[in-house]
SERO-4910 file (N, C-alpha, C, O; in steps of 0.05 Angstrom, whole numbers):
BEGIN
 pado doro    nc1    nc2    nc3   cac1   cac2   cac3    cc1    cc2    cc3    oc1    oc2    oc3
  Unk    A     17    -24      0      0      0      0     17     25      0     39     25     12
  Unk    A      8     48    -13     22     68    -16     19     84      8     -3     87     19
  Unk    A     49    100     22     30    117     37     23    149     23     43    161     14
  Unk    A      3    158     23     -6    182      5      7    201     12     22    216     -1
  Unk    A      0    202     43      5    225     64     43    241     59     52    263     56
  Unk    A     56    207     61     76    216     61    102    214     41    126    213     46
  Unk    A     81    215      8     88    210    -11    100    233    -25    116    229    -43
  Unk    A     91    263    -15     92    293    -30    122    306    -33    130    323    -50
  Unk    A    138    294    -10    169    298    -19    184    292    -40    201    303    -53
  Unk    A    165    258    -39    177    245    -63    163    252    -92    178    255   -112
  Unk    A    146    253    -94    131    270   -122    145    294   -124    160    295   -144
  Unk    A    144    318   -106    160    338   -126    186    339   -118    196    361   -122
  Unk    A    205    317   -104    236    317   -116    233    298   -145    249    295   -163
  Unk    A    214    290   -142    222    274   -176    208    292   -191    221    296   -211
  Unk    A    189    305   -192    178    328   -208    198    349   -212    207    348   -235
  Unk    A    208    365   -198    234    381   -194    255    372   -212    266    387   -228
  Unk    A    262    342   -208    288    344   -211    290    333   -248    307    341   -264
  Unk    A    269    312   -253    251    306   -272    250    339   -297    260    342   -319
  Unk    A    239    352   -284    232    379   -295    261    395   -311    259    412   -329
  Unk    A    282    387   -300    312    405   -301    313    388   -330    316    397   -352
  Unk    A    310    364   -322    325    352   -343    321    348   -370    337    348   -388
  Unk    A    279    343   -373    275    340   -386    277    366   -404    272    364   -428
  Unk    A    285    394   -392    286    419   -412    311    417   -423    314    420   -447
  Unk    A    327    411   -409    362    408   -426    360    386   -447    376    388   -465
  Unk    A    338    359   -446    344    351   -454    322    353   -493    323    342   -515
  Unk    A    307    370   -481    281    390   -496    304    406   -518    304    402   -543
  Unk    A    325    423   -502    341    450   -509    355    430   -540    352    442   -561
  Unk    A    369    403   -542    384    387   -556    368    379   -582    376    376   -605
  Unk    A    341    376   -569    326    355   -587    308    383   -611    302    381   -635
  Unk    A    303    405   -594    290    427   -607    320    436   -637    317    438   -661
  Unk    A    344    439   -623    369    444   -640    374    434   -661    382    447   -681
  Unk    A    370    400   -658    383    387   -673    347    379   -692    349    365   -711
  Unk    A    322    387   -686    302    382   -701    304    409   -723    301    402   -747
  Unk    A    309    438   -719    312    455   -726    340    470   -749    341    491   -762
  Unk    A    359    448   -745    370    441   -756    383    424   -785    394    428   -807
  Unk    A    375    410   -770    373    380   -787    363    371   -790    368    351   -804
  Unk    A    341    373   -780    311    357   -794    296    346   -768    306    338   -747
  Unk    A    272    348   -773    256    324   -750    250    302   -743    245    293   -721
  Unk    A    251    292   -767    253    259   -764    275    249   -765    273    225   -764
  Unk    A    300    257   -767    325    243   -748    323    249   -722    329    232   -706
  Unk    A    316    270   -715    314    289   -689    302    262   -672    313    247   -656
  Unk    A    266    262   -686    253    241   -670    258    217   -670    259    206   -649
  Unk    A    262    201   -694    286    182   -690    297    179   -662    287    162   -648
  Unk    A    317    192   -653    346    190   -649    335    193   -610    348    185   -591
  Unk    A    303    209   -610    290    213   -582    278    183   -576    287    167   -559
  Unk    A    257    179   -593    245    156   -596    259    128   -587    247    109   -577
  Unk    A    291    130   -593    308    112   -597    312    113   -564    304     95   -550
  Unk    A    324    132   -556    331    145   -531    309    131   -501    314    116   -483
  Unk    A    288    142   -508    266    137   -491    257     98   -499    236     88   -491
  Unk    A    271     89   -510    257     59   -512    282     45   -502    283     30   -482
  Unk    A    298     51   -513    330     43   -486    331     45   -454    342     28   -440
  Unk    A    317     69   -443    315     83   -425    284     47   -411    286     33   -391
  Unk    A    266     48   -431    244     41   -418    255     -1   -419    241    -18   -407
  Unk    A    272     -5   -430    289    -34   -431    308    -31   -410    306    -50   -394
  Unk    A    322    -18   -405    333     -9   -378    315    -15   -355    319    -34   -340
  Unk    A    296      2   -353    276      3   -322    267    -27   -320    271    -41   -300
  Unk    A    254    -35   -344    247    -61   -337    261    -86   -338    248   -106   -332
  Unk    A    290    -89   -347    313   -100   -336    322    -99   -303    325   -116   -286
  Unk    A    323    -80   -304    342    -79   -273    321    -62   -257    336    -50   -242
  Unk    A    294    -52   -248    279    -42   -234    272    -72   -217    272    -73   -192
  Unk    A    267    -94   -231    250   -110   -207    272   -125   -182    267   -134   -160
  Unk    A    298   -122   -197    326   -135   -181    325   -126   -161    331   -142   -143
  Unk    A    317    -97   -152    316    -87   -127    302    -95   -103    305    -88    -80
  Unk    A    280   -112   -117    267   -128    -93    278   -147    -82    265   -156    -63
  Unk    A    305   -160    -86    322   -177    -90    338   -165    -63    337   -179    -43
  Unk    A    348   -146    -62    372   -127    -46    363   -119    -22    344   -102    -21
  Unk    A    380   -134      8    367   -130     25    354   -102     33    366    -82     25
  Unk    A    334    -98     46    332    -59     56    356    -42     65    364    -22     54
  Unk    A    364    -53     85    379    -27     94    409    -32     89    426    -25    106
  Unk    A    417    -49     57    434    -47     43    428    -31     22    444    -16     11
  Unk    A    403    -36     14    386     -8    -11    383     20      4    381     41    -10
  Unk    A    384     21     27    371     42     34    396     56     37    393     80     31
  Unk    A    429     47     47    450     48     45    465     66     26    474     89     26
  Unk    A    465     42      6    478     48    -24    468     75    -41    480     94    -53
  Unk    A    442     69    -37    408     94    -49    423    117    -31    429    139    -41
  Unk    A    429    111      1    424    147      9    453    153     -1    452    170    -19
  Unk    A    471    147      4    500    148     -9    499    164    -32    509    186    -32
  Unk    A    487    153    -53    493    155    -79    469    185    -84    476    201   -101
  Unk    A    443    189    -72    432    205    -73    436    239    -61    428    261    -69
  Unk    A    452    228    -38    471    248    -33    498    273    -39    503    297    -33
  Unk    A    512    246    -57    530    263    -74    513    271   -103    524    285   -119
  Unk    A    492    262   -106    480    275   -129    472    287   -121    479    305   -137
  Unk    A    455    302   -101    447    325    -87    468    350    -89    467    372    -98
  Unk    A    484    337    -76    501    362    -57    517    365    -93    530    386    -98
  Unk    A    513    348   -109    532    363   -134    514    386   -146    523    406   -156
  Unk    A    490    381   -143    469    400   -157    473    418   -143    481    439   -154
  Unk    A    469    416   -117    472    437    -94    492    454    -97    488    478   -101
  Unk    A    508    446    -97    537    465   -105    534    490   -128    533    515   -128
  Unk    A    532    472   -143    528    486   -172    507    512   -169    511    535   -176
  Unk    A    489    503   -158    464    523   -157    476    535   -136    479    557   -145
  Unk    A    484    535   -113    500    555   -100    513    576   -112    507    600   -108
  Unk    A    537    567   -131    556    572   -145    548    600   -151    554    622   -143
  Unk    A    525    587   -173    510    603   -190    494    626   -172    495    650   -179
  Unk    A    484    621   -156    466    642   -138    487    670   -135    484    693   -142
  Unk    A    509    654   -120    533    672   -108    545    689   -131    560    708   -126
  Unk    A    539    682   -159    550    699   -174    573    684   -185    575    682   -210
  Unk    A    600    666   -163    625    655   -168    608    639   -203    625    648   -218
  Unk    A    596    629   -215    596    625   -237    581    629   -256    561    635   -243
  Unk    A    572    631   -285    544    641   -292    517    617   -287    518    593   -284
  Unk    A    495    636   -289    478    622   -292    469    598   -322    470    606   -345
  Unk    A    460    569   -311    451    562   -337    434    575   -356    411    582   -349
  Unk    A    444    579   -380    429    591   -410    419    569   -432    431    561   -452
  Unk    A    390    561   -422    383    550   -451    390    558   -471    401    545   -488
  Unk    A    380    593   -473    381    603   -504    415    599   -518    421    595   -542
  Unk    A    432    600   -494    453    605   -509    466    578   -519    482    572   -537
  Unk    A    449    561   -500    465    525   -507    445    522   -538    450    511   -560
  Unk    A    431    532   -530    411    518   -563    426    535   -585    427    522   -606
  Unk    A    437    562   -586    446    562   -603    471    553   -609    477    552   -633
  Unk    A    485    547   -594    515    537   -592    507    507   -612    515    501   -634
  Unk    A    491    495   -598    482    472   -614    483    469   -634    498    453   -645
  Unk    A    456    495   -651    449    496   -671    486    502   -686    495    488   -704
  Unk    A    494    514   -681    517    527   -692    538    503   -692    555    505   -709
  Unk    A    537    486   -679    560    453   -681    540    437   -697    549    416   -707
  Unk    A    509    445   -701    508    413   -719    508    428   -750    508    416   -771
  Unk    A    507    462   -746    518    464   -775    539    470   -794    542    476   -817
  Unk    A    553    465   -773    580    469   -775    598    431   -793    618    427   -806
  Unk    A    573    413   -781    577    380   -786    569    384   -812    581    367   -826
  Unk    A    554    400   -828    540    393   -855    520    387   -853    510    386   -830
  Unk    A    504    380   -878    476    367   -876    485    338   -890    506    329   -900
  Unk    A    456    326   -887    460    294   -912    446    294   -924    427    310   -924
  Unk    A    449    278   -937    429    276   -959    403    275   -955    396    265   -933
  Unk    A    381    285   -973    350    282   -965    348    250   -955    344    240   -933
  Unk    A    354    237   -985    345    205   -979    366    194   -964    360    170   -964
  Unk    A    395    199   -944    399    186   -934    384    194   -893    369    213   -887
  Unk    A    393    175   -877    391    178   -849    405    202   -845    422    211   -860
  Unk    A    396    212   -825    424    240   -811    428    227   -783    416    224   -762
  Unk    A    459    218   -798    463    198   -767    475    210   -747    484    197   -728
  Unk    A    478    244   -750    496    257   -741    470    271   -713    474    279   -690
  Unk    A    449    269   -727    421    281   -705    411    262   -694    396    267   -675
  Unk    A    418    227   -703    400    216   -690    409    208   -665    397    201   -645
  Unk    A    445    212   -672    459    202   -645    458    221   -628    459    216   -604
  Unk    A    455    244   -636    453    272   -629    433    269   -600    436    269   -576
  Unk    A    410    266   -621    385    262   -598    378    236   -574    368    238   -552
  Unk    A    388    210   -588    392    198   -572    405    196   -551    393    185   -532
  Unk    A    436    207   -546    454    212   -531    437    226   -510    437    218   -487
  Unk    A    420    251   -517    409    281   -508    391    254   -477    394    248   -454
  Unk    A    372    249   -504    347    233   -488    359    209   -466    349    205   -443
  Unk    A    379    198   -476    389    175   -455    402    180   -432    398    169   -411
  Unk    A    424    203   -437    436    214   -416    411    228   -389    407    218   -367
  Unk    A    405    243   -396    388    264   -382    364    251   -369    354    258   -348
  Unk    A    352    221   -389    332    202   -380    351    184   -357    342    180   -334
  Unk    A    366    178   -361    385    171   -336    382    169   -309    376    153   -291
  Unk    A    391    201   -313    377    217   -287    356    214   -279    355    206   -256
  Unk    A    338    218   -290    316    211   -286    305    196   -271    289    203   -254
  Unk    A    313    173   -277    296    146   -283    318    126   -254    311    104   -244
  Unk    A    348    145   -245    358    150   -227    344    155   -197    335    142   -179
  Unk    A    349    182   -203    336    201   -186    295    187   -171    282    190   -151
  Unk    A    290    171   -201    261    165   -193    255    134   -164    241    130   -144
  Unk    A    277    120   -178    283    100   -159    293    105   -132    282     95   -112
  Unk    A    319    125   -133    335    134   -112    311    145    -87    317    142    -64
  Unk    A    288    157    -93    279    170    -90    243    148    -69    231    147    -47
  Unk    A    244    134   -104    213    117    -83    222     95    -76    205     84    -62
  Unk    A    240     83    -79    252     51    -76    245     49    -50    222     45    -41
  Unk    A    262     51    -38    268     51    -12    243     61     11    237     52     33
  Unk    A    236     75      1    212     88     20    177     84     19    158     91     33
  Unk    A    182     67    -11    145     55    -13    132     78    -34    108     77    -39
  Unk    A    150     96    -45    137    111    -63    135    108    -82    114    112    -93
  Unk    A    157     97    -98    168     83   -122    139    104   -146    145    122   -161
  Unk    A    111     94   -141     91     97   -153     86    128   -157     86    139   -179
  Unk    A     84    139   -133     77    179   -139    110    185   -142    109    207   -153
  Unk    A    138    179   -138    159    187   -159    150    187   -178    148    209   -188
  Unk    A    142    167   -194    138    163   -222    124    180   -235    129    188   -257
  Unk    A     97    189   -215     87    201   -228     95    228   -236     96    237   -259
  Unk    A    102    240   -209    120    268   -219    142    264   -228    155    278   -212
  Unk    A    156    256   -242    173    246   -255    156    254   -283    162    275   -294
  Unk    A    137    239   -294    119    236   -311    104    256   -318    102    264   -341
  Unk    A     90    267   -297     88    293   -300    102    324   -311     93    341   -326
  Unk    A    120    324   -300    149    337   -311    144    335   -340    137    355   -352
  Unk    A    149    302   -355    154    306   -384    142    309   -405    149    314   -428
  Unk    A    118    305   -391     83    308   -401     90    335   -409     94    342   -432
  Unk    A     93    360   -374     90    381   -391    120    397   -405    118    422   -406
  Unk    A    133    391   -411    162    394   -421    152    388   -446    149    405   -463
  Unk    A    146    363   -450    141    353   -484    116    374   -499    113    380   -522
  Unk    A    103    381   -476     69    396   -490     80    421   -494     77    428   -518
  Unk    A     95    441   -478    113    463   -483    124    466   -502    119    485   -516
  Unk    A    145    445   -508    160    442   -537    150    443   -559    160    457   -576
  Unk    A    123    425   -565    112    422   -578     95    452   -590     96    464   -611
  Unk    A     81    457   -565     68    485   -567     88    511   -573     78    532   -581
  Unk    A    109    509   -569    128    535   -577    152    523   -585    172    535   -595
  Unk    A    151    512   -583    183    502   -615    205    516   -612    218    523   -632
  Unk    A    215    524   -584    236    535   -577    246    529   -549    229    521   -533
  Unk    A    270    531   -542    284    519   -516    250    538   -487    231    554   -492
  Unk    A    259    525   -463    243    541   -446    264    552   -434    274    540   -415
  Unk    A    272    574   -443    302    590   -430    287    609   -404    298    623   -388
  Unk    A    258    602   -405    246    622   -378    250    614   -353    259    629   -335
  Unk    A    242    583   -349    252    567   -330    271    572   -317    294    571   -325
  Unk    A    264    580   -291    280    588   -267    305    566   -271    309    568   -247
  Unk    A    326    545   -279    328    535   -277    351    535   -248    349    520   -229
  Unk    A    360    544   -250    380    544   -231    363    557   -198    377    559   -178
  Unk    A    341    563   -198    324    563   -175    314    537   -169    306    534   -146
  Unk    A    311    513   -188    305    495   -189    318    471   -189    309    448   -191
  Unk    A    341    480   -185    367    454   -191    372    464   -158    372    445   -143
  Unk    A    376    489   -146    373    496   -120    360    478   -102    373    464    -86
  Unk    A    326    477   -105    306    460    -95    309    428    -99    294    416    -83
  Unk    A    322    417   -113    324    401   -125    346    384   -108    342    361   -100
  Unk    A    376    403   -104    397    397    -85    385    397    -67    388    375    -55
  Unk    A    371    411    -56    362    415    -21    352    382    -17    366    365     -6
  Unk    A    323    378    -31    310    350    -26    332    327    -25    339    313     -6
  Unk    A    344    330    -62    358    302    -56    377    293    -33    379    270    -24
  Unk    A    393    318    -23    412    319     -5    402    309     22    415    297     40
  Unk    A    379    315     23    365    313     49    347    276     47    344    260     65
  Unk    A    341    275     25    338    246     23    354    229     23    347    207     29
  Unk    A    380    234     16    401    216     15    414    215     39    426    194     45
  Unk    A    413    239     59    424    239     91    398    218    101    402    194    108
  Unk    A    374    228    101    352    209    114    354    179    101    342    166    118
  Unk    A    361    164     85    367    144     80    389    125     91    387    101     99
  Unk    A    412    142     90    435    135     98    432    131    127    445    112    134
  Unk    A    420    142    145    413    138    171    400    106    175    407     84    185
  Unk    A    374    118    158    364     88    162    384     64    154    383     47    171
  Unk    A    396     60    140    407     39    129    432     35    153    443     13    159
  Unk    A    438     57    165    453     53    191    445     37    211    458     18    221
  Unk    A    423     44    216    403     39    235    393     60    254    382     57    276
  Unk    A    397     78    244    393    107    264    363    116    272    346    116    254
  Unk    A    357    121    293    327    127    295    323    155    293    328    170    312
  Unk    A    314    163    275    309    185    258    284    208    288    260    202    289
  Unk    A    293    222    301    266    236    315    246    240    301    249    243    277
  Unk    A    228    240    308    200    242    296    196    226    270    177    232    255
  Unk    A    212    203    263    214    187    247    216    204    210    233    219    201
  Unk    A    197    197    201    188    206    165    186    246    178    197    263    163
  Unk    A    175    251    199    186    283    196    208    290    197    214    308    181
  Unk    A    224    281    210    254    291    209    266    297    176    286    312    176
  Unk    A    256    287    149    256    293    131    259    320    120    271    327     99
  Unk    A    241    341    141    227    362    132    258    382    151    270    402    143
  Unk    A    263    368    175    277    381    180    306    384    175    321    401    185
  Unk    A    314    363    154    339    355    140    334    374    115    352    381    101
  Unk    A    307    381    111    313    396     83    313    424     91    319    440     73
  Unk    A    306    436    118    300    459    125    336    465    138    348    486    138
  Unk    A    344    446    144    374    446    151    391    458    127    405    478    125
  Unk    A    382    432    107    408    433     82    396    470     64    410    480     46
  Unk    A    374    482     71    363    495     59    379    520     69    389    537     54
  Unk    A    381    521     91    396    540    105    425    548    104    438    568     96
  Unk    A    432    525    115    466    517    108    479    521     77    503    526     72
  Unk    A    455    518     57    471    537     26    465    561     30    482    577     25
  Unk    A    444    568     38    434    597     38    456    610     53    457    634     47
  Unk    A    469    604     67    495    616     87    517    615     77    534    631     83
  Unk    A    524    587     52    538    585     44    545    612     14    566    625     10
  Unk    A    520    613     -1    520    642    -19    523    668     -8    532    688    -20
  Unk    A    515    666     16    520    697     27    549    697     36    562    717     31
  Unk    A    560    676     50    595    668     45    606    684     28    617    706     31
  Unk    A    601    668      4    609    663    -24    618    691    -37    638    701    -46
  Unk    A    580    700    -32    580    732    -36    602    753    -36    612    768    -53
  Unk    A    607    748     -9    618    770     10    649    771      4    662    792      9
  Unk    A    662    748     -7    691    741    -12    696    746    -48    718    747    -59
  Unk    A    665    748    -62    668    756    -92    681    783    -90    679    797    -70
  Unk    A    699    789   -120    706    814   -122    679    829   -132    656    823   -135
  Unk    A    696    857   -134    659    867   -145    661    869   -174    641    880   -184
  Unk    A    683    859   -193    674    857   -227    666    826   -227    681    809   -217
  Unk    A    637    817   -243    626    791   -244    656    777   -263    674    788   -276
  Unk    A    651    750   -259    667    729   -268    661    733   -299    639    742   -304
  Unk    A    676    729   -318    678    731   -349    674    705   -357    663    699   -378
  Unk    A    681    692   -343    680    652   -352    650    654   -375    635    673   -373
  Unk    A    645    632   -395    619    628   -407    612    607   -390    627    592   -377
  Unk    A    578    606   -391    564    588   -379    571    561   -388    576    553   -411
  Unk    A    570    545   -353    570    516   -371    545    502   -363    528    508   -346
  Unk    A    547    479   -381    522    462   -373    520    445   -349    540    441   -335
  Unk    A    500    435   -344    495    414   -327    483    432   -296    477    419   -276
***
Protein backbone atom coordinates (compact mmCIF):
# COMPACT_ATOMS: atom_id res chain seq x y z
CA UNK A 1 0.00 0.00 0.00
CA UNK A 2 1.12 3.41 -0.81
CA UNK A 3 1.51 5.87 1.84
CA UNK A 4 -0.32 9.09 0.24
CA UNK A 5 0.27 11.27 3.19
CA UNK A 6 3.81 10.80 3.03
CA UNK A 7 4.38 10.49 -0.56
CA UNK A 8 4.60 14.64 -1.50
CA UNK A 9 8.44 14.92 -0.94
CA UNK A 10 8.84 12.27 -3.15
CA UNK A 11 6.57 13.50 -6.08
CA UNK A 12 7.98 16.89 -6.30
CA UNK A 13 11.78 15.87 -5.80
CA UNK A 14 11.08 13.70 -8.80
CA UNK A 15 8.88 16.42 -10.42
CA UNK A 16 11.69 19.06 -9.68
CA UNK A 17 14.38 17.21 -10.55
CA UNK A 18 12.56 15.31 -13.59
CA UNK A 19 11.59 18.97 -14.74
CA UNK A 20 15.61 20.23 -15.05
CA UNK A 21 16.27 17.61 -17.16
CA UNK A 22 13.75 17.02 -19.29
CA UNK A 23 14.29 20.96 -20.60
CA UNK A 24 18.08 20.40 -21.32
CA UNK A 25 17.20 17.56 -22.70
CA UNK A 26 14.04 19.50 -24.81
CA UNK A 27 17.07 22.49 -25.45
CA UNK A 28 19.19 19.37 -27.78
CA UNK A 29 16.30 17.73 -29.35
CA UNK A 30 14.52 21.35 -30.36
CA UNK A 31 18.43 22.19 -32.01
CA UNK A 32 19.13 19.36 -33.67
CA UNK A 33 15.10 19.11 -35.06
CA UNK A 34 15.59 22.76 -36.28
CA UNK A 35 18.50 22.04 -37.79
CA UNK A 36 18.66 18.98 -39.37
CA UNK A 37 15.54 17.83 -39.71
CA UNK A 38 12.81 16.22 -37.49
CA UNK A 39 12.65 12.94 -38.22
CA UNK A 40 16.25 12.13 -37.41
CA UNK A 41 15.71 14.43 -34.44
CA UNK A 42 12.63 12.05 -33.49
CA UNK A 43 14.32 9.11 -34.52
CA UNK A 44 17.29 9.52 -32.44
CA UNK A 45 14.48 10.64 -29.08
CA UNK A 46 12.23 7.81 -29.81
CA UNK A 47 15.40 5.58 -29.87
CA UNK A 48 16.53 7.26 -26.56
CA UNK A 49 13.32 6.87 -24.55
CA UNK A 50 12.84 2.95 -25.60
CA UNK A 51 16.50 2.16 -24.31
CA UNK A 52 15.74 4.14 -21.27
CA UNK A 53 12.22 2.05 -20.90
CA UNK A 54 14.46 -1.68 -21.54
CA UNK A 55 16.64 -0.46 -18.88
CA UNK A 56 13.79 0.17 -16.09
CA UNK A 57 12.36 -3.04 -16.85
CA UNK A 58 15.65 -5.00 -16.81
CA UNK A 59 17.11 -3.93 -13.67
CA UNK A 60 13.95 -2.09 -11.71
CA UNK A 61 12.52 -5.48 -10.36
CA UNK A 62 16.31 -6.73 -9.04
CA UNK A 63 15.81 -4.37 -6.35
CA UNK A 64 13.36 -6.42 -4.67
CA UNK A 65 16.12 -8.85 -4.48
CA UNK A 66 18.59 -6.37 -2.32
CA UNK A 67 18.35 -6.50 1.24
CA UNK A 68 16.59 -2.96 2.80
CA UNK A 69 18.94 -1.34 4.69
CA UNK A 70 21.69 -2.34 2.17
CA UNK A 71 19.30 -0.39 -0.53
CA UNK A 72 18.57 2.09 1.69
CA UNK A 73 22.49 2.41 2.26
CA UNK A 74 23.90 2.40 -1.21
CA UNK A 75 20.38 4.68 -2.47
CA UNK A 76 21.22 7.36 0.45
CA UNK A 77 24.99 7.41 -0.44
CA UNK A 78 24.65 7.76 -3.93
CA UNK A 79 21.60 10.26 -3.63
CA UNK A 80 23.56 12.38 -1.67
CA UNK A 81 26.48 13.13 -3.71
CA UNK A 82 24.00 13.74 -6.43
CA UNK A 83 22.36 16.25 -4.37
CA UNK A 84 25.06 18.09 -2.85
CA UNK A 85 26.61 18.16 -6.70
CA UNK A 86 23.47 20.00 -7.86
CA UNK A 87 23.59 21.83 -4.70
CA UNK A 88 26.83 23.25 -5.26
CA UNK A 89 26.42 24.31 -8.60
CA UNK A 90 23.22 26.13 -7.86
CA UNK A 91 24.98 27.73 -4.99
CA UNK A 92 27.78 28.61 -7.26
CA UNK A 93 25.52 30.13 -9.52
CA UNK A 94 23.32 32.11 -6.92
CA UNK A 95 26.65 33.58 -5.38
CA UNK A 96 27.50 34.96 -8.68
CA UNK A 97 31.25 32.76 -8.42
CA UNK A 98 29.78 31.27 -11.85
CA UNK A 99 27.22 32.06 -14.59
CA UNK A 100 23.92 31.09 -14.59
CA UNK A 101 22.57 28.11 -16.85
CA UNK A 102 21.43 29.57 -20.49
CA UNK A 103 19.14 27.50 -22.56
CA UNK A 104 19.05 30.14 -25.20
CA UNK A 105 22.66 30.25 -25.46
CA UNK A 106 23.23 26.24 -25.34
CA UNK A 107 20.57 25.89 -28.13
CA UNK A 108 22.31 28.12 -30.14
CA UNK A 109 25.77 26.87 -29.61
CA UNK A 110 24.11 23.61 -30.69
CA UNK A 111 22.46 24.82 -33.56
CA UNK A 112 25.84 26.35 -34.60
CA UNK A 113 27.99 22.65 -34.06
CA UNK A 114 25.42 20.66 -35.95
CA UNK A 115 25.88 23.21 -38.73
CA UNK A 116 29.01 23.44 -38.73
CA UNK A 117 28.86 19.01 -39.29
CA UNK A 118 27.01 19.64 -42.76
CA UNK A 119 23.78 18.34 -43.79
CA UNK A 120 22.99 14.69 -45.61
CA UNK A 121 21.45 13.82 -47.94
CA UNK A 122 17.52 14.09 -48.27
CA UNK A 123 17.27 10.23 -48.97
CA UNK A 124 19.96 9.31 -46.68
CA UNK A 125 19.57 8.90 -42.46
CA UNK A 126 21.21 11.99 -40.55
CA UNK A 127 23.15 9.91 -38.35
CA UNK A 128 24.81 12.87 -37.04
CA UNK A 129 21.03 14.06 -35.27
CA UNK A 130 19.99 10.80 -34.52
CA UNK A 131 22.93 10.09 -32.25
CA UNK A 132 22.66 13.59 -31.47
CA UNK A 133 19.23 13.11 -29.88
CA UNK A 134 19.61 9.90 -28.59
CA UNK A 135 22.68 10.59 -26.53
CA UNK A 136 20.43 14.03 -25.42
CA UNK A 137 17.34 11.66 -24.38
CA UNK A 138 19.43 8.76 -22.73
CA UNK A 139 21.82 10.71 -20.82
CA UNK A 140 19.42 13.21 -19.10
CA UNK A 141 16.60 10.09 -19.01
CA UNK A 142 19.27 8.53 -16.80
CA UNK A 143 18.84 10.86 -14.36
CA UNK A 144 15.79 10.54 -14.28
CA UNK A 145 14.78 7.28 -14.16
CA UNK A 146 17.92 7.51 -11.35
CA UNK A 147 16.81 10.03 -9.32
CA UNK A 148 13.07 8.26 -9.63
CA UNK A 149 14.17 5.00 -7.96
CA UNK A 150 16.76 6.69 -5.59
CA UNK A 151 13.93 8.51 -4.50
CA UNK A 152 10.65 5.85 -4.17
CA UNK A 153 12.62 2.55 -3.80
CA UNK A 154 13.39 2.56 -0.62
CA UNK A 155 10.59 4.40 1.02
CA UNK A 156 7.27 2.74 -0.63
CA UNK A 157 6.83 5.56 -3.15
CA UNK A 158 8.41 4.14 -6.10
CA UNK A 159 4.53 4.86 -7.67
CA UNK A 160 3.83 8.97 -6.93
CA UNK A 161 7.97 9.33 -7.97
CA UNK A 162 6.92 8.17 -11.08
CA UNK A 163 4.34 10.04 -11.40
CA UNK A 164 5.99 13.42 -10.95
CA UNK A 165 8.64 12.29 -12.77
CA UNK A 166 5.97 11.80 -15.56
CA UNK A 167 4.42 14.64 -15.00
CA UNK A 168 7.45 16.84 -15.53
CA UNK A 169 7.70 15.28 -19.19
CA UNK A 170 4.15 15.38 -20.03
CA UNK A 171 4.50 19.05 -19.53
CA UNK A 172 8.08 19.72 -21.04
CA UNK A 173 7.04 17.66 -24.20
CA UNK A 174 3.45 19.80 -24.50
CA UNK A 175 5.67 23.17 -24.16
CA UNK A 176 8.02 22.10 -26.84
CA UNK A 177 5.60 21.12 -28.92
CA UNK A 178 3.40 24.27 -28.35
CA UNK A 179 6.39 26.76 -28.83
CA UNK A 180 9.17 25.11 -30.76
CA UNK A 181 11.79 26.74 -28.86
CA UNK A 182 14.20 25.94 -25.81
CA UNK A 183 12.14 27.03 -22.29
CA UNK A 184 15.10 29.51 -21.51
CA UNK A 185 12.28 31.12 -18.89
CA UNK A 186 12.62 28.34 -16.50
CA UNK A 187 13.99 29.42 -13.37
CA UNK A 188 16.38 26.76 -13.87
CA UNK A 189 18.99 27.20 -11.55
CA UNK A 190 16.22 28.15 -8.75
CA UNK A 191 15.24 24.77 -9.45
CA UNK A 192 18.34 22.72 -9.53
CA UNK A 193 18.64 24.79 -6.01
CA UNK A 194 15.31 23.00 -4.77
CA UNK A 195 16.21 20.05 -6.24
CA UNK A 196 19.87 19.83 -4.26
CA UNK A 197 18.11 20.76 -1.07
CA UNK A 198 15.51 17.48 -1.31
CA UNK A 199 17.89 15.12 -2.82
CA UNK A 200 20.59 15.94 -0.25
CA UNK A 201 18.27 15.66 2.47
CA UNK A 202 16.91 12.32 1.17
CA UNK A 203 20.04 10.78 0.76
CA UNK A 204 21.21 11.95 4.56
CA UNK A 205 17.62 10.46 5.70
CA UNK A 206 18.36 7.19 4.00
CA UNK A 207 21.73 6.73 4.88
CA UNK A 208 20.65 6.89 8.56
CA UNK A 209 18.22 4.40 8.10
CA UNK A 210 20.36 1.94 6.46
CA UNK A 211 22.67 2.64 9.54
CA UNK A 212 20.16 1.93 11.77
CA UNK A 213 19.63 5.37 13.22
CA UNK A 214 16.37 6.36 14.73
CA UNK A 215 15.46 9.27 12.92
CA UNK A 216 13.31 11.81 15.75
CA UNK A 217 10.02 12.12 14.82
CA UNK A 218 10.72 9.34 12.36
CA UNK A 219 9.38 10.31 8.24
CA UNK A 220 9.28 14.14 9.81
CA UNK A 221 12.68 14.56 10.46
CA UNK A 222 12.82 14.63 6.55
CA UNK A 223 11.37 18.08 6.60
CA UNK A 224 13.84 19.05 9.02
CA UNK A 225 16.95 17.76 6.98
CA UNK A 226 15.64 19.79 4.16
CA UNK A 227 15.02 22.93 6.25
CA UNK A 228 18.71 22.32 7.55
CA UNK A 229 20.40 21.65 4.09
CA UNK A 230 18.15 24.76 2.93
CA UNK A 231 19.81 27.01 5.23
CA UNK A 232 23.28 25.87 5.40
CA UNK A 233 23.53 26.84 1.29
CA UNK A 234 21.72 29.83 1.90
CA UNK A 235 24.76 30.81 4.34
CA UNK A 236 26.91 29.23 2.19
CA UNK A 237 26.01 32.10 -0.94
CA UNK A 238 26.02 34.85 1.36
CA UNK A 239 29.77 33.42 2.25
CA UNK A 240 30.45 33.16 -1.22
CA UNK A 241 29.00 36.58 -1.82
CA UNK A 242 30.89 38.50 0.48
CA UNK A 243 34.53 37.07 -0.61
CA UNK A 244 33.41 37.80 -4.62
CA UNK A 245 35.28 40.69 -6.12
CA UNK A 246 32.94 43.36 -7.27
CA UNK A 247 33.71 42.85 -11.34
CA UNK A 248 31.31 39.54 -12.18
CA UNK A 249 33.34 36.45 -13.39
CA UNK A 250 33.90 36.55 -17.47
CA UNK A 251 34.01 32.59 -17.61
CA UNK A 252 30.96 31.42 -20.36
CA UNK A 253 28.19 29.42 -18.93
CA UNK A 254 28.49 25.81 -18.55
CA UNK A 255 26.10 23.09 -18.65
CA UNK A 256 24.75 20.70 -16.34
Amino acid sequence: MIDWAHAGPSILASFLAALVEFVEALTIVLAVGTVRGWRPALIGTAAGAGCLTVLVLAFGPALEHVPLTTLQLAIGVLLLLFGMRWLRKAALRSAGVIHLHDEAAIFARQQNALRADGTSAPSRLDAVAVITTFKAVLLEGLEVVFIVIAVGAVGHTLIPAGIGAAAAGVLVISLGLLLHKPLARVPENALKFAVGVLLSAFGTFWIGEGLRFQWPGEDLSLLALIAGFFLASWLGVFAARRTMPSTPSTSPATSG
